[in-house]
N, C-alpha and C positions, 0 to 999 in steps of 0.2 A: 198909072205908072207901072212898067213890066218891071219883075223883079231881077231883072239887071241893073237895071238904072238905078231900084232903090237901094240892090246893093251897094255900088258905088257912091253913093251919097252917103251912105250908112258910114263907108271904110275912111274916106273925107271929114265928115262933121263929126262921129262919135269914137271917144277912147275907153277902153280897157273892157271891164265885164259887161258895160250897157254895151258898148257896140257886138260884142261877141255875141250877145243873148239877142239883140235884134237881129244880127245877119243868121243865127239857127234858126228864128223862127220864119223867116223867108224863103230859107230852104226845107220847112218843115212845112209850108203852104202847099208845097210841090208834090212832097212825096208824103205828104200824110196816110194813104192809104194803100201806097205801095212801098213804102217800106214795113219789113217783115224781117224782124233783127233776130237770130240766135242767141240765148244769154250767154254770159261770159261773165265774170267773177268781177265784180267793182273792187274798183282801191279806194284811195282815202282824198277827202273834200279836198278841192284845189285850193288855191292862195282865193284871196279875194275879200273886200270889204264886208265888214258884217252892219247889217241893218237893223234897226229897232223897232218892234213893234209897238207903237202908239198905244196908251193902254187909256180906257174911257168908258164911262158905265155903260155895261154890254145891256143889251135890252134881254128881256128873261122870253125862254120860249114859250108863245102864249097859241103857235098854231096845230090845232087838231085835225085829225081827220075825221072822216062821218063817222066813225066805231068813235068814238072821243078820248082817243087817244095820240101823242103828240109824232110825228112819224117818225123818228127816231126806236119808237119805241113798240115796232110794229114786225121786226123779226122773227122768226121761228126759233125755239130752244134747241141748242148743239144737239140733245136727246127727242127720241120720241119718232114714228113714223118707221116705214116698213121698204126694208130695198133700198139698193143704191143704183139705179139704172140710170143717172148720170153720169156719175163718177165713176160708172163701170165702165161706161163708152171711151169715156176720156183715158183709161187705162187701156181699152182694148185697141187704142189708136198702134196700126205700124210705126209712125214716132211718138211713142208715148212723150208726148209733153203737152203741155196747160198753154191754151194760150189766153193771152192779156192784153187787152185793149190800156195800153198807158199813154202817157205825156212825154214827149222827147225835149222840150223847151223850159220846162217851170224847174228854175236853178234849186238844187237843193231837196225838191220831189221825185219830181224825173225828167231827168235831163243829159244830152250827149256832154260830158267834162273834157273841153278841147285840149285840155293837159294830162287827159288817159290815153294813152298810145294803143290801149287794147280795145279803144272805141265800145268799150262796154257802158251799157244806161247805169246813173246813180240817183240815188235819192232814196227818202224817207218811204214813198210810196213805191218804191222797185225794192227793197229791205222786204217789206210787207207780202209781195208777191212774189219773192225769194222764200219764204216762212210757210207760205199756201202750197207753194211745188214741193218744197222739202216735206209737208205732212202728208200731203195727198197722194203725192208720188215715191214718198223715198228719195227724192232727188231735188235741191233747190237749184241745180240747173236746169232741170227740165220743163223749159219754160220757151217761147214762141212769143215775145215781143210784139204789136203790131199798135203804131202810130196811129192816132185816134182824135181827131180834131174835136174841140168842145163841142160843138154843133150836132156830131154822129155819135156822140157814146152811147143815145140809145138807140137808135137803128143797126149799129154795129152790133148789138146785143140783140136786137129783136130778128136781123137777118143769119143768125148764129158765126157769124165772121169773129166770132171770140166767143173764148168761155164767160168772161166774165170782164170788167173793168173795173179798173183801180188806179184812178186819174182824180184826186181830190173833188169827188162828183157830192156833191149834198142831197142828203135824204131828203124828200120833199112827199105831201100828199099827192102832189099830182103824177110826180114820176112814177109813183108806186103802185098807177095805174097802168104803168107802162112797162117795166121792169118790176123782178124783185131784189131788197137790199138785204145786206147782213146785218146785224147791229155796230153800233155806229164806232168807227176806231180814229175818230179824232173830233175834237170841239173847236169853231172857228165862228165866225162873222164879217159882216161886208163893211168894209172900211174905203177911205179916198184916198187915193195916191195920186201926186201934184208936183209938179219945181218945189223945192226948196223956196223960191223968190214968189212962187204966186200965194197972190190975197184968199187964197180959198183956206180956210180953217178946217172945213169937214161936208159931213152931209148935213149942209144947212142951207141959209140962204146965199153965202157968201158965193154959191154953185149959179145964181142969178147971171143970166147971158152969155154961161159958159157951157163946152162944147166938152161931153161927158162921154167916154168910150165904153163898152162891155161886150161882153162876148156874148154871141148868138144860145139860143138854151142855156142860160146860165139864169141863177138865181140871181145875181144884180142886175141885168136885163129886168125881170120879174120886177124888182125892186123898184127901182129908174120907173117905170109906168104907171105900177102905183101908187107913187110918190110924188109925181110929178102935179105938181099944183099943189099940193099939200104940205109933205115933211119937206120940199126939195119947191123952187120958187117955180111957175110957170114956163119961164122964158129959160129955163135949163136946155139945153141940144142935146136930148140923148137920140140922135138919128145915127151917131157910128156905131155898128156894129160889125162885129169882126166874126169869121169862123172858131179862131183860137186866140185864148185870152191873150195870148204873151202877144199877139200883135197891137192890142191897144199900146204896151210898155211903146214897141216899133212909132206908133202914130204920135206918144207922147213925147218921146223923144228928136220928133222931127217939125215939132210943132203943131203939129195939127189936129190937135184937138189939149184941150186945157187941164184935163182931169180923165182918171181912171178907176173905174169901181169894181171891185170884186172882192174873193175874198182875203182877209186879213191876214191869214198865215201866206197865201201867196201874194200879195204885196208886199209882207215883210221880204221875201226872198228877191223883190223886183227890186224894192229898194237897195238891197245889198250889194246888186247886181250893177246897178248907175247912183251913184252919189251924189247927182246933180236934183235927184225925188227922192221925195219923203211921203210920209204918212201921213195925213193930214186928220186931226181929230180920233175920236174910239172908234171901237166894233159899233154898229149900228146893229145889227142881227145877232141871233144866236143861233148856227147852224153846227149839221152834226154829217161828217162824211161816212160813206160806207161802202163796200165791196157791191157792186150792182151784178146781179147777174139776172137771165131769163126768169120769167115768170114760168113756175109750176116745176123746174127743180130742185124739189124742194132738198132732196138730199143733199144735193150740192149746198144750199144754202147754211144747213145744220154744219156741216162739216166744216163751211168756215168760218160758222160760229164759235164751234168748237175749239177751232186755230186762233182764232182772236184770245180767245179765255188763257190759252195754255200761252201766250204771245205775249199779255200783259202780267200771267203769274212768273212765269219765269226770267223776264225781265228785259226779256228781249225788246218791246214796244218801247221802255226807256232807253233801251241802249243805242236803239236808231234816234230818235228823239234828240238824243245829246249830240249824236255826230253829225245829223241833217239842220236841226232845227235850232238849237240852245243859243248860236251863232246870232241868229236872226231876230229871234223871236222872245227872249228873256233881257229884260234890261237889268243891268248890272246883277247884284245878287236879287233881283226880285224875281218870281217865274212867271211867264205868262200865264194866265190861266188855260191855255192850250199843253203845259207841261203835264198834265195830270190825264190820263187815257179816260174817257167818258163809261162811267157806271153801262151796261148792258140792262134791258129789262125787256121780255119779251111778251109776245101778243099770245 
């Protein structure tokens, strides 16, 4: 189906935030890597339902790497090490500014607000890369936006087409062969998002003969594989995969496929988004997001270590927190356990 048609079907069958968020990420198919957006000063969260995040015994992180330690926890310390010859580059640029491989679709992270006339990106994860341009630059406008489908965050980083990404990406052993991260500025896990009306509970069996979306390179792809026949029943469909996760919300929405897995703090936001899904069941995983950038800058990487540390003392980390995420993600007065910015420890 060409993405006219599916728009129209879109503008037909879905109302309010679900349809808005599936028709951007249709148009974010298109131009993922040729849009190259200038920042521009966010305003404040648009109208819209707020979602709850399913809360369920989170599984404890039990995965190491070969040094036997867990990847989160495999960072370089803000101090230490000699020169800054990448972040000198990056200053010696004719338009001095940072650019960022983000998410234009994940409501609430980062994502175009069709109710901002200034077409500026908002979210939790564009706060964060406001924070990195204001220390390293002097300047939190000085920033170079650039659309980044799940699939390419690390080849976008390994081809240098970004400094760095900051797209809810999870620290993983393997990745950290491939990229380096910063220590980790948010704690999450993979959860199922479903209708409201369907029989699926969670990541169980009730997933028996149903057709399960995720997004290409992602940790619930990971998940779905090794799972299958196991924690998850045999006869599970995870054969959809998508470039960009917000298009599985797209497929879920139009029928065709039964269930969506990823992670928990962005299905809280999906659900927010369409009222017709819910959360189905807890966190399954315990994962830990981070600033990805190239391997072997390493100055770069201190320094945005160092911006995280000063990010969560001075309160800035909770004050985006409360205006992206508290909506979503906290039921009633209880706080998710994602309300708390994850301990730092480094290698």
């Amino acid at each position: 189906m060409d993405a006219h048609r599916l728009a129209r079907r879109l503008r037909t069958g879905l109302r309010g935030w679900g349809g808005v968020g599936a028709m951007a990420a249709v148009c974010a198919l298109a131009l993922a890597f040729a849009l190259l957006l200038p920042h521009t000063q966010s305003s404040g969260a648009p109208a819209g339902g707020a979602g709850r995040l399913a809360h369920g015994t989170q599984a404890r992180a039990e995965t190491k790497c070969d040094n036997g330690a867990a990847p989160q926890d495999q960072s370089l310390s803000p101090s230490g090490g000699g020169g800054t010859p990448v972040v000198d580059r990056i200053k010696a640029r004719e338009d001095r500014r940072l650019i960022v491989g983000v998410d234009t679709n994940s409501y609430r992270w980062g994502y175009l607000n069709p109710n901002n006339a200034s077409g500026a990106l908002e979210g939790f994860d564009i706060d964060l890369v406001h924070r990195i341009a204001k220390d390293l630059l002097g300047d939190p406008n000085a920033v170079s936006f650039k659309a980044i489908p799940t699939n390419q965050r690390i080849p976008a980083i390994q081809n240098d087409q970004v400094d760095m990404v900051v797209r809810t990406m999870t620290i993983t052993c393997d990745r950290l062969g491939d990229v380096a991260f910063s220590a980790p500025y948010f704690r999450t896990g993979q959860q199922v998002l479903a209708p409201k009306k369907s029989t699926i509970t969670g990541y169980n069996d009730t997933l028996a003969g149903k057709k399960v979306c995720s997004a290409e390179g992602s940790t619930a792809l990971d998940n779905l594989k090794a799972d299958k026949g196991g924690k998850i029943p045999a006869s599970t469909d995870i054969r959809t995969v998508v470039p960009n996760q917000l298009d599985c919300l797209v497929k879920l929405q139009l029928g065709e496929v039964d269930a969506v897995v990823t992670d928990g703090a962005l299905a809280a936001s999906q659900a927010a988004q369409d009222p017709t899904v819910e959360l189905k069941g807890g966190l399954f995983t315990d994962e830990y997001y981070g600033v990805a950038m190239k391997r072997g800058s390493d100055d770069l990487v201190r320094q945005v270590n160092r911006i995280l540390e000063n990010y969560v003392k001075d309160g800035g980390w909770t004050d985006s927190y409360e205006k992206w995420l508290h909506p979503t993600m906290d039921q009633d007065d209880k706080k998710s356990a994602s309300a708390t910015p994850p301990a730092a420890h480094y290698k």
